[in-house]
N, C-alpha and C positions, 0 to 999 in steps of 0.2 A: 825541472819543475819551475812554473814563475816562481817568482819573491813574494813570500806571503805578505799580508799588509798586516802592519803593527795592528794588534789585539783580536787578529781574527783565530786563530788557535785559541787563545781563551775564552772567546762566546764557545768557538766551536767543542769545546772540553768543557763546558758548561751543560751544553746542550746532552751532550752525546749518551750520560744515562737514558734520557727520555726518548734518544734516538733509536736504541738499542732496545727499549722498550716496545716503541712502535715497530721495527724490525720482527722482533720475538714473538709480539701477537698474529702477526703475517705469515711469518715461518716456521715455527715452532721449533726453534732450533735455540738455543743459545751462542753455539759458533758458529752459526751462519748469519745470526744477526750481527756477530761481532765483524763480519767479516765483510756483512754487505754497508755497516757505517763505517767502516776502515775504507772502504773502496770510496764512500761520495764524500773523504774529508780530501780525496785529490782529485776530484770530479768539483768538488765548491771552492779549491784553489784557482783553478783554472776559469770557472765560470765568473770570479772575482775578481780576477786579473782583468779579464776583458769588459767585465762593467761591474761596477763593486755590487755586493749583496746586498740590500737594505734590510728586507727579510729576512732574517738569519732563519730564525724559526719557522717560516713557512716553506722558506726555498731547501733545510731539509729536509723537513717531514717529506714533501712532496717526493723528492727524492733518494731520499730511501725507501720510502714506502712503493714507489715504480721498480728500483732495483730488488728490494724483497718478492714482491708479488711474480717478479720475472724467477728470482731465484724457487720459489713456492713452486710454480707452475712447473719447470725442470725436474723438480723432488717428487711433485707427487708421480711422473714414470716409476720411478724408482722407487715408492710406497706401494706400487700395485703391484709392485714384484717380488717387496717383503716379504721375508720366509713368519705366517703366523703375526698375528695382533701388533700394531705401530702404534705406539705410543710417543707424545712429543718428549721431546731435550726436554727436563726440567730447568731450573732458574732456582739453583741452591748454593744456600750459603750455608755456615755453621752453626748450628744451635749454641744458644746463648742460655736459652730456658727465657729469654725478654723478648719483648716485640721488635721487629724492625728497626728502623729508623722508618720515622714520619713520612719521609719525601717518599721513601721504596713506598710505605704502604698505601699511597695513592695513585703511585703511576706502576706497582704490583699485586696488592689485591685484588684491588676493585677492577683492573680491567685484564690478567690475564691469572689469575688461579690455573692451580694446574686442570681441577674440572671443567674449564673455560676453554683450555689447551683443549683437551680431547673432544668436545662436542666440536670446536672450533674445525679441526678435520672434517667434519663431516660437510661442511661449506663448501662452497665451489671457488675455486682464488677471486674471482671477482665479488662473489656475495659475503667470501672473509675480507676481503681488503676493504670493500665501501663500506662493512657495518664497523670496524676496525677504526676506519678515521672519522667516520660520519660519528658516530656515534659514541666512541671510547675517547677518540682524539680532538673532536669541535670542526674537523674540517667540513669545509660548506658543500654544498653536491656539484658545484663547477670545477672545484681543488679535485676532488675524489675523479671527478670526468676526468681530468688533464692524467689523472694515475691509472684509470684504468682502459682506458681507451672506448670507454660509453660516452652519451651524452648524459646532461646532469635528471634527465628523467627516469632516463634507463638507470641509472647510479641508484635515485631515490627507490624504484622499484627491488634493485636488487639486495640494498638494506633492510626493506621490509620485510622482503623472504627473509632473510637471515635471520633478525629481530624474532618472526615469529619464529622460527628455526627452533634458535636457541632459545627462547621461552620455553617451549616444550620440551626441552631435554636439559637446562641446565637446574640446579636445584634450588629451589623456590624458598627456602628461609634459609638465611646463612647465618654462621653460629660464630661465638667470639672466639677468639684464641685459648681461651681457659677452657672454656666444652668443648672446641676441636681437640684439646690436650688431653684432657678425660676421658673422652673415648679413645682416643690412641692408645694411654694409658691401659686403658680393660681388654681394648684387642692386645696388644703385646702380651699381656699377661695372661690372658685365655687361649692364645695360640702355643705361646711355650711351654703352659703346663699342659696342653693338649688336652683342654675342658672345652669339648664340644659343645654342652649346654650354655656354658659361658660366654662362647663365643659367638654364636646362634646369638645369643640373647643383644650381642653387639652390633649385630649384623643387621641391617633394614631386611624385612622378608624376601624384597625382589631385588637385594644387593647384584652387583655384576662384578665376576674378579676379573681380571686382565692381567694377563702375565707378557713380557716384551723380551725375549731371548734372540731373535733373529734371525734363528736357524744354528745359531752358537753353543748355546746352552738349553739345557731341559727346562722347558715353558708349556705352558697349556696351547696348541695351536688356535684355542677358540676360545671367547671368554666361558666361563664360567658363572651359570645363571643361578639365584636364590640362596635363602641364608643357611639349608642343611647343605647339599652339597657343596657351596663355597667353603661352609668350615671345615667339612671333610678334606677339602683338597688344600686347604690352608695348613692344618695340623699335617698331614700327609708331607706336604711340600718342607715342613720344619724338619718332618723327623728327617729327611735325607740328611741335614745341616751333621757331619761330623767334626766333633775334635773341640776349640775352641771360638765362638761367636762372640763379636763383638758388637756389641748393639750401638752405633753412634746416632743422637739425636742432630735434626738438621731442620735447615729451613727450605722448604720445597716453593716457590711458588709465594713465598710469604708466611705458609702456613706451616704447622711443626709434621713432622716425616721423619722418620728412621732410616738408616743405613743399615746394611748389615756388613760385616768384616769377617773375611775368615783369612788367617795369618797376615792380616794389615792389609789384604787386598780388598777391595768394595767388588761382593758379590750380588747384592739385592739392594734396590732403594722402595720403600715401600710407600706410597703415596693413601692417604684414605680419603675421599668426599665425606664430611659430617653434615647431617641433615636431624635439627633432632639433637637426639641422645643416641643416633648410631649411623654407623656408616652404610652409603649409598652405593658406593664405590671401592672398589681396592685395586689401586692398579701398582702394578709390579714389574720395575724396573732393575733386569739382567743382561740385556745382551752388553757384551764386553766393551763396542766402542761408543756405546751410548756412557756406561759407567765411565770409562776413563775420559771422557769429555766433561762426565761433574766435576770428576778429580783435577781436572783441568783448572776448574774454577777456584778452587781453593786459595 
């Protein structure tokens, strides 16, 4: 490896939250964005060596965001050969019962929530990566050309598709972390005492569950549409839980989420979209090496 030049590892460790963020919005992974900024901090040695960086900031974005997009495109083979409903890597930390820190909740709320992750899937890697930088990240449409191998019209066009994409499917009033809590709050407590009415009553009417096992463990193969049936198959899914449950509060995405534990091991992370005073969403995170990749995080 060249000789790195004095003080370029501490921009570069500077940067690299935000790099890893852009990575995560790309791929939906959490260890594969760690892994595709691991890769361009000896890709930006190298290109420094031979004519120093000036842009620190722009020459990685660029470049991780090409190395993600490439990694995306590889994954999604292998998303259409998942066993049953793929849901992204969360982005979790430990609950506190506090918000964030400031820096996370602008470059992790606002631009990859975990409801953000899932509609994000439904993009095509080029209409996720242009709306991703164009849009989430400030890069201009010639930056976003150079990453994705269009030109900066065809870039602008495939932003707007996405743009409107995800208008139409992500959720329209977002709620604070005290109403997101609240209702989490009422679902947990509606689902363990197995009050259907209760739960119902938590539930948006055209709620969608989502369960993510892999073929590993017992998961719904298909979501599960509206709020009587969701909560049947939610109470239904608790009673299997035997023995000892341990509920850990978490931070998903920015937002608060539950763990669930059975003998210290992380068997369910439960995700909910709030819209409102009730959930839109409930997606359910079990396959084993999706869990032990959060646990990773810790």
């Amino acid at each position: 490896m060249p000789d790195v030049r004095p003080g370029l590892a501490e921009e570069y460790d500077a940067l690299r939250p935000r790099m890893i963020r852009v990575a995560y919005a790309i791929v939906g992974s959490r260890a594969e964005a760690e892994d595709v900024v691991a890769d361009c901090w000896l890709r930006l040695v190298d290109a420094d060596a031979r004519d120093p960086v000036r842009d620190l900031t722009g020459w990685l974005t660029v470049a991780v965001a090409r190395a993600a997009t490439d990694v995306l495109r590889s994954a999604r083979v292998r998303r259409e050969e998942y066993v049953g409903p793929w849901l992204p890597e969360p982005f979790v930390t430990t609950g506190t019962g506090t918000a964030p820190d400031p820096a996370d909740r602008v470059t992790l709320d606002e631009t990859v929530s975990y409801a953000l992750a899932v509609v994000l899937e439904s993009l095509s890697p080029a209409e996720r990566t242009a709306w991703v930088l164009h849009d989430v990240f400030g890069l201009g449409f010639p930056e976003v050309a150079a990453v994705v191998g269009r030109t900066p019209a065809a870039v602008r066009q495939l932003a707007s598709r996405a743009r409107t994409h995800l208008a139409a499917q992500s959720p329209r009033f977002a709620v604070d972390r005290t109403a997101h809590q609240a209702v989490l709050d009422r679902f947990l407590a509606a689902t363990a005492g197995g009050d259907l009415d209760a739960l119902i009553a938590t539930l948006d009417p055209d709620v969608v569950v989502t369960s993510d096992g892999g073929g590993m463990v017992g998961a719904a193969r298909r979501p599960v549409h509206g709020a009587d049936r969701a909560a049947r198959f939610l109470v239904g899914l608790v009673a299997k839980y035997v023995g000892d449950v341990e509920i850990e509060l978490l931070d998903v995405n920015g937002a608060p989420a539950v763990g669930l534990r059975e003998d210290g091991v992380l068997t369910s992370l439960v995700v909910l979209t709030v819209v409102g005073e009730r959930a839109t969403r409930v997606d359910i995170l079990r396959a084993p090496a999706k869990l032990a990749a959060v646990e990773a995080q810790a």
